[in-house]
Structures are given as C-alpha cells and as structure tokens.
C-alpha positions in Angstrom: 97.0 100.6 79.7 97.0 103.9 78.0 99.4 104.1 74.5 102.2 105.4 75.9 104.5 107.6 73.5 108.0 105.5 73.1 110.7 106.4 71.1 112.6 103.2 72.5 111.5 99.7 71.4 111.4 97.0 74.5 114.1 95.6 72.8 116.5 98.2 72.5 115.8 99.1 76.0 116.7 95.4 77.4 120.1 95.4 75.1 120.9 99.0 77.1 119.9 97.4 80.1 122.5 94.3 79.4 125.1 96.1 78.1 125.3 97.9 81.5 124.5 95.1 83.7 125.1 91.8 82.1 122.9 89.0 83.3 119.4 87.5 82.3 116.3 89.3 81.9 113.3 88.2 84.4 111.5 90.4 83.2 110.6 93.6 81.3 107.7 95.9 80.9 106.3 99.5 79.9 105.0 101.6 82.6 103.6 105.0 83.0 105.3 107.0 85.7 104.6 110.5 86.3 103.0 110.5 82.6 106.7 109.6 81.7 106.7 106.1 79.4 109.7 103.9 81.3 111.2 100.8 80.8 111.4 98.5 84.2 114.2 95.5 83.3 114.8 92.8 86.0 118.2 91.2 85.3 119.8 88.5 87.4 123.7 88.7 87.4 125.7 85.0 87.8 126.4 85.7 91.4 122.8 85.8 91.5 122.0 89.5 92.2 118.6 90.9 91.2 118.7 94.8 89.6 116.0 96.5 88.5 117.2 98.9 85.9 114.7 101.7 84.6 115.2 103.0 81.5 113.5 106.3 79.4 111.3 104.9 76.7 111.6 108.4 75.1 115.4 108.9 75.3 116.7 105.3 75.9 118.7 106.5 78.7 119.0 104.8 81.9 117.4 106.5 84.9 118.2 104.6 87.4 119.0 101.0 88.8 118.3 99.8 92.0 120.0 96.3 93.3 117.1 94.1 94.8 117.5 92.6 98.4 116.9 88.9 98.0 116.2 88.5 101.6 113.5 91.6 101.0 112.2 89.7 98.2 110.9 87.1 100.4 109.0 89.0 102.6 107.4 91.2 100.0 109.1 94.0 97.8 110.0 97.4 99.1 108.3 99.6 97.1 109.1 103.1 96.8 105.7 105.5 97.3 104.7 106.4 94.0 102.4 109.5 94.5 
C-alpha cells in the first residue's frame, strides 16, 4: 500500500472512534479513499451491534459511521460502489 499522509495515529483514531461509540474494536485499518488517507474502525456495542465508523487520518474527524446489518453480514457485506 502506498505511504499514505496521516496526521492521526491508528490509535488516536480508535480512542475517537470509542469515545463516540463505546464498544470493542474488531478491527481497524488505513485505507486510501479518493487519495484521502481514512481510518475504517469496526466496533461491537454490548447489545451486539456492528458500526463501522470512518475517521480522517488527516483531521481526526469522524466522517461517517454506518451501523452493519448482522443478517447482511451473513450473506456477504453490502458494499458501497467505490468508483
């Protein structure tokens, strides 16, 4: 993967993340999106909801969070067309 420029540490991004949404982190990575550097965090709640929370790696800013469908889950993600 290219060296994307982040201004946010993987760290600081999940404590954002948490602070907004409480839960357990699945799982968190770096990926490029429209040559914008992003954060994806996958918490699960207690009551056992999935989010996916994106986060600026530049700013540290949540962009947006999106709850997952568990029954989706099972059948295969729905993915949003990335261009």
């Amino acid at each position: 993967m290219a060296n994307l420029p982040t201004s946010v540490t993987m760290e600081e991004a999940i404590k954002t993340a948490t602070t907004q949404f409480p839960g357990k982190v699945l799982e968190a990575e770096l990926e490029s999106e429209d040559g914008k550097a992003i954060y994806e965090v996958e918490i699960v709640n207690t009551s056992g909801e999935t989010r996916e929370v994106e986060i600026d790696a530049q700013s540290g800013k949540i962009l947006s969070s999106e709850l997952e469908d568990q029954d989706e889950h099972e059948e295969g993600t729905k993915e949003m067309e990335k261009s």
